[in-house]
C-alpha positions as CSV (number, residue, x, y, z in Angstrom):
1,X,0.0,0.0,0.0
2,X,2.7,2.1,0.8
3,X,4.6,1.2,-2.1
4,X,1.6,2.5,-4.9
5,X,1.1,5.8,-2.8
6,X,5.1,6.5,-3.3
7,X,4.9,5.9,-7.1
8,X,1.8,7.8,-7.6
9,X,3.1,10.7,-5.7
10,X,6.8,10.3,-8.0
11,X,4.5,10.1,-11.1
12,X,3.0,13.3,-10.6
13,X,6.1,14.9,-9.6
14,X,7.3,14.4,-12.8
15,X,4.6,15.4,-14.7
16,X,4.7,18.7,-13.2
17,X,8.8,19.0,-13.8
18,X,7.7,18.3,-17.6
19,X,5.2,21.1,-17.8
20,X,7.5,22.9,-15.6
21,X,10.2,22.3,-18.5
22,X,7.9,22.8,-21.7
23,X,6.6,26.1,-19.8
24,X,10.1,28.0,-20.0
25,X,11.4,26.7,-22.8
26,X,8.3,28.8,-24.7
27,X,8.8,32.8,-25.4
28,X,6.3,35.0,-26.4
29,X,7.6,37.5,-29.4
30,X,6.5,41.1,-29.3
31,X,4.7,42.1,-32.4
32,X,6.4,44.0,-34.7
33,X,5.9,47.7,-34.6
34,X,5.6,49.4,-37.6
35,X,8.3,51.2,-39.4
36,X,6.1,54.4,-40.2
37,X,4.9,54.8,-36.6
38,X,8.1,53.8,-34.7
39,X,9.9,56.9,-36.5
40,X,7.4,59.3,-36.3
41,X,6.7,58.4,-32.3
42,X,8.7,60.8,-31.2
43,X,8.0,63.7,-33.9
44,X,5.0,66.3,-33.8
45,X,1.8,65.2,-36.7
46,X,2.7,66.0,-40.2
47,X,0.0,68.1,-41.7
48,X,-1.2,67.2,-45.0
49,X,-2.9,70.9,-45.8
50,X,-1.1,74.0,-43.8
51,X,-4.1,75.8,-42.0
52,X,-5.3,78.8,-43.7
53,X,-5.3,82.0,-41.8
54,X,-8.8,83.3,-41.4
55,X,-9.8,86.2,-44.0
56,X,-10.0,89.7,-42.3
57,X,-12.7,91.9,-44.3
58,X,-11.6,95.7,-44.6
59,X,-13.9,98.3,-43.6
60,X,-13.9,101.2,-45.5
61,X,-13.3,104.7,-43.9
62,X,-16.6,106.7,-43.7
63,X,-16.3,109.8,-45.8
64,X,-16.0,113.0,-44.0
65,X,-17.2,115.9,-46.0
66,X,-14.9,119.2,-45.2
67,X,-17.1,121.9,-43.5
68,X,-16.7,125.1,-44.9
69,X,-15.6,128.2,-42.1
70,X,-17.8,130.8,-41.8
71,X,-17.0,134.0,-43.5
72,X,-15.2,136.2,-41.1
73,X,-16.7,139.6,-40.8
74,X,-14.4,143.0,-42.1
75,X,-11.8,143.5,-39.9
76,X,-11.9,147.2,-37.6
77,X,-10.0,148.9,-35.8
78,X,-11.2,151.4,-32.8
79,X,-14.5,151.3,-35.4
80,X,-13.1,152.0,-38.3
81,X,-13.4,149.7,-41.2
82,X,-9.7,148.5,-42.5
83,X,-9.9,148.7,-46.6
84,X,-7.4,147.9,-49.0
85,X,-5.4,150.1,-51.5
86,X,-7.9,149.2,-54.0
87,X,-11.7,148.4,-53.4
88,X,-14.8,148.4,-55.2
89,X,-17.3,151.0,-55.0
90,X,-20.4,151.6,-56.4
91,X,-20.8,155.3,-57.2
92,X,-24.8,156.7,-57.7
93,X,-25.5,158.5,-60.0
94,X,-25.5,155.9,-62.0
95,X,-25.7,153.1,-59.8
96,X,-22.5,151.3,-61.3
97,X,-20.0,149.3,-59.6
98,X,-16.0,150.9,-60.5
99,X,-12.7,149.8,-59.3
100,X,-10.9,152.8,-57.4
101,X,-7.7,153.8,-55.8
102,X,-7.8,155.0,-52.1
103,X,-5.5,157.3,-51.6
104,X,-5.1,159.2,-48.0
105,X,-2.7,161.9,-49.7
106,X,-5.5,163.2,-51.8
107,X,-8.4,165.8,-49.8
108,X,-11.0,164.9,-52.1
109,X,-12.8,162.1,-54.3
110,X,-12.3,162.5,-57.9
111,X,-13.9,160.1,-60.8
112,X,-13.3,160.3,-64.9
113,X,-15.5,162.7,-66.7
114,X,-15.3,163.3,-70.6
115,X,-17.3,165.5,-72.8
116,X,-18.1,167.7,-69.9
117,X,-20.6,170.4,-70.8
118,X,-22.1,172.8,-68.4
119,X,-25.4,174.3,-68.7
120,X,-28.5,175.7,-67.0
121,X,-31.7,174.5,-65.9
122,X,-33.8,176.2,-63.5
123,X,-31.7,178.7,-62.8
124,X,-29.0,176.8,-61.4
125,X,-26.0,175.2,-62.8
126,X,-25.8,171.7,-64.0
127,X,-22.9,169.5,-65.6
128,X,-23.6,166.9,-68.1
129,X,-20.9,164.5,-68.2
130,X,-19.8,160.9,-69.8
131,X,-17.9,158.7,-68.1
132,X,-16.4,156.6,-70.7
133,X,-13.4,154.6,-69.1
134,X,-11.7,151.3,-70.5
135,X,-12.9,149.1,-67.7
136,X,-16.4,149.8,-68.3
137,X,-18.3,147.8,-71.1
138,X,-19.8,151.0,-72.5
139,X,-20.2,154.9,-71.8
140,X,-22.5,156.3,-69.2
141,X,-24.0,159.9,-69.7
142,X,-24.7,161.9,-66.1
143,X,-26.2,164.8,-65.7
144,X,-25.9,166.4,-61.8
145,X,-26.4,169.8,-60.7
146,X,-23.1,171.6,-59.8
147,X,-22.0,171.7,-56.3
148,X,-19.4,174.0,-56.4
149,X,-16.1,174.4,-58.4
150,X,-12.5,173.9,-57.1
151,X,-8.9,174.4,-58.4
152,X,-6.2,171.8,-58.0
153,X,-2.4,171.9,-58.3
154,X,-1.0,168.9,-59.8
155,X,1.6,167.3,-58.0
156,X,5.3,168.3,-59.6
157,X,3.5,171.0,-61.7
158,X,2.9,175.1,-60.9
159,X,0.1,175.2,-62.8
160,X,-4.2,174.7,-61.3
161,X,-6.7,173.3,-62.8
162,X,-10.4,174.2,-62.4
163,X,-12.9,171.6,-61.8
164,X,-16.3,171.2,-61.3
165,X,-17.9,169.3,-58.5
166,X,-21.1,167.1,-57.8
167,X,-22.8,165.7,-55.0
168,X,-22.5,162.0,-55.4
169,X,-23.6,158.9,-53.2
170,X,-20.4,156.4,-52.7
171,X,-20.9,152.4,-51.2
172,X,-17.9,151.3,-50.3
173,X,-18.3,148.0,-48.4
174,X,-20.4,148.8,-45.3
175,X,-19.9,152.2,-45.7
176,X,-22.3,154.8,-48.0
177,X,-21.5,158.3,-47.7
178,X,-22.9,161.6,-50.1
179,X,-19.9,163.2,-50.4
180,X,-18.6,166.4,-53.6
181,X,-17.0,164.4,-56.3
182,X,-14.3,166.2,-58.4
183,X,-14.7,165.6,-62.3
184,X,-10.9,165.0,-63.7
185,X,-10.0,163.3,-66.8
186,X,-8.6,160.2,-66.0
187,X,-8.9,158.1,-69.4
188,X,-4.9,157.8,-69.0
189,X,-5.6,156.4,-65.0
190,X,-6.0,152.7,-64.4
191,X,-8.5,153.6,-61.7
192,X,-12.1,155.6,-63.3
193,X,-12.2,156.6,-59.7
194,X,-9.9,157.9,-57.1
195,X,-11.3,158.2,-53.2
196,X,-10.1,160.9,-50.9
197,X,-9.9,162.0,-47.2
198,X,-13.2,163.4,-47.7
199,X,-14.8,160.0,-47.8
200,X,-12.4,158.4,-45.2
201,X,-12.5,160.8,-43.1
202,X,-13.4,159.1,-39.1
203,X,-14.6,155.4,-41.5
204,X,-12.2,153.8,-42.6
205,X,-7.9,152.8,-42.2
206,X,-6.1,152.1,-45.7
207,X,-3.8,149.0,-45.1
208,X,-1.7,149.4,-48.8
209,X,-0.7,145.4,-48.5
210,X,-4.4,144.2,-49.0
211,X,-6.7,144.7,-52.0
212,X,-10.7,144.4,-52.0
213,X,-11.3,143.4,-48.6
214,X,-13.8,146.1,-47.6
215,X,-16.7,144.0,-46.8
């Protein structure tokens, strides 16, 4: 009895060793990893398309239409109105609109008269007159009763001339005065009419830099 327990216990023994044996003589290979993915394991993706930056649309500026200053009012000084060396006026009779020279040296106002006739009507004296000057499109034929007459002495000569004067209304800029009005010839003038002190006088201040400013 004791004999067939020994040799089953020895038979199993060594069918265990056997397993035992065939057990550690087996290894398991790894798969295989791929060539592709082993190199690339370590590197970032590769991207097939680079990404495309997103599209920015412009906006257009709005358009800003300049505003125009206001006109600034004639310049004075202690009330006065400051003119230019050259100004337009408007002299009535006959309602017409000349260039003219200011000139502070002169006492009086002077314009061009041609064909100057004097005559009588009514008893009193009257001067008929053309003004007929190369800045004006045609002549203009005035007739004014005669204020007075005056003589003038020519600068650089001895001798005087006699002139007659009217009463006549001047506009220059804001300023309308009825003032005498000399009749000279002054065809040979670039200026028809010539304004003096008389008209000056406590209204305006001639600055000689500026031209037609008198507003």
């Amino acid at each position: 009895m004791k004999q067939a327990l020994t040799n089953l216990v020895s038979a199993r023994l060594q069918i265990i060793f056997s397993l035992a044996f065939l057990l550690s003589a087996c290894t398991i290979t790894p798969a295989e990893q791929h060539p592709k993915t082993a190199a690339n394991s370590d590197n970032c993706p590769t991207l097939t398309q680079p990404l495309a930056c997103p599209s920015v649309q412009q906006k257009a500026c709005p358009s800003i239409k300049p505003r125009r200053c206001p006109a600034s009012p004639a310049a004075k000084i202690a009330d006065k109105l400051v003119i230019g060396e050259i100004e337009n006026v408007n002299v009535a009779p006959p309602g017409q609109v000349f260039m003219a020279r200011i000139d502070t040296g002169a006492a009086g106002t002077s314009i061009h008269a041609s064909h100057i006739v004097a005559f009588e009507r009514d008893g009193r004296d009257w001067v008929r007159f053309e003004i007929d000057h190369p800045s004006i499109e045609a002549p203009l034929t005035i007739e004014r009763p005669v204020a007075r007459t005056v003589r003038i002495k020519q600068a650089g000569s001895e001798t005087t001339e006699r002139r007659l004067v009217v009463k006549m209304t001047i506009t220059l800029g804001s300023m309308t005065e009825q003032i005498d009005v000399s009749l000279s010839e002054r065809a040979a003038m670039t200026y028809p009419v010539l304004i003096g002190r008389n008209f000056l006088r406590n209204l305006a201040i001639v600055d000689v830099s500026q031209r037609l400013i008198a507003k």
